[in-house]
N, C-alpha and C positions, 0 to 999 in steps of 0.2 A: 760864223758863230751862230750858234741856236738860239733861237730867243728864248725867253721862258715865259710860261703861258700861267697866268694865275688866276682863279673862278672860286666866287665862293660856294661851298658845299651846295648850297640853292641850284645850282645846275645839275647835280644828282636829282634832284625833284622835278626840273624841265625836264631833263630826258624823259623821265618815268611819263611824263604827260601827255607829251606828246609823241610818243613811241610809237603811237599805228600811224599818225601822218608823217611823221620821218619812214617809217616802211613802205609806205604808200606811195611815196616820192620818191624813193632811192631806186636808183637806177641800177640795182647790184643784189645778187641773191642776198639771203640772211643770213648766209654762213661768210659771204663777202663783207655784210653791213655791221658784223659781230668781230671780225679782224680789223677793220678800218675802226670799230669805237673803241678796242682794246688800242691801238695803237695811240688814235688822241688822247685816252684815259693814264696813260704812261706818261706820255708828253706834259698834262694839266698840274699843278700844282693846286691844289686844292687848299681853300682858305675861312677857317670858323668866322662864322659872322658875328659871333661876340668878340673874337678879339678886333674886328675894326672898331676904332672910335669911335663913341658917340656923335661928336661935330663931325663926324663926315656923314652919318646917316642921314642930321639934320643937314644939311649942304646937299645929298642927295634926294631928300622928301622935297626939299623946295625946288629941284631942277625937274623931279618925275613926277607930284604930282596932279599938272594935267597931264599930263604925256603916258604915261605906262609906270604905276607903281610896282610892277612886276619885276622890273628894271633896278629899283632902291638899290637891291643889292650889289649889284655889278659898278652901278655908278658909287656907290659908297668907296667898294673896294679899290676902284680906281682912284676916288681921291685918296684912301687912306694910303698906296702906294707911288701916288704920286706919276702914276704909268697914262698908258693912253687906251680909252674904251676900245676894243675891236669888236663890232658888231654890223650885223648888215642891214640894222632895223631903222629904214630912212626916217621914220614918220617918226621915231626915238632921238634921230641924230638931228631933223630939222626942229622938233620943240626942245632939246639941247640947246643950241645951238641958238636960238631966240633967249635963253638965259644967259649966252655970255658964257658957256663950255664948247672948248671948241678941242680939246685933247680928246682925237679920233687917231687909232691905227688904222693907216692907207696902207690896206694888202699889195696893193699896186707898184708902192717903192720899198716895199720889206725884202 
């Protein structure tokens, strides 16, 4: 079974940002690195940040902000979905993780 991947819209605006260091580091032409983002872009379920709850924002302002308020989003939508964060941003998952969240997806056993 496929899992389902859900991001709130704010990831269209991470791409946009960092789009010469993902170039930079991709190991793969741009006609390569343009197939590989259409395909995760099919995959993503994209989700408006106003329709998650207000109490999950505030539940995610107080876990992100020392840690990365860039982050609000993703951690909001994971509470408001009740799912588990997949991300590879340690230094996110270890100040998480000192608050008492501990719903991380392990690429490892998926």
């Amino acid at each position: 079974m496929e899992r389902r991947l859900y991001t709130p819209t704010y990831f269209a605006v991470e791409l946009y940002k960092h789009r010469q260091r993902i170039a930079k580091n991709a190991k793969a032409t741009e006609s390569e690195q343009v197939e590989y983002l259409e395909k995760v872009l099919h995959r993503v379920r994209f989700f408006a940040e106003e329709l998650i709850e207000t109490v999950h924002f505030f539940e995610a302002f107080r876990l992100c902000k020392d840690v990365d308020l860039d982050d609000l989003s993703y951690v909001a939508l994971t509470l408001q979905l009740n799912a588990d964060l997949w991300t590879r941003d340690e230094e996110l998952k270890t100040g998480l993780r000192a608050k008492g969240f501990t719903r991380f997806f392990d690429e490892t056993h998926a």
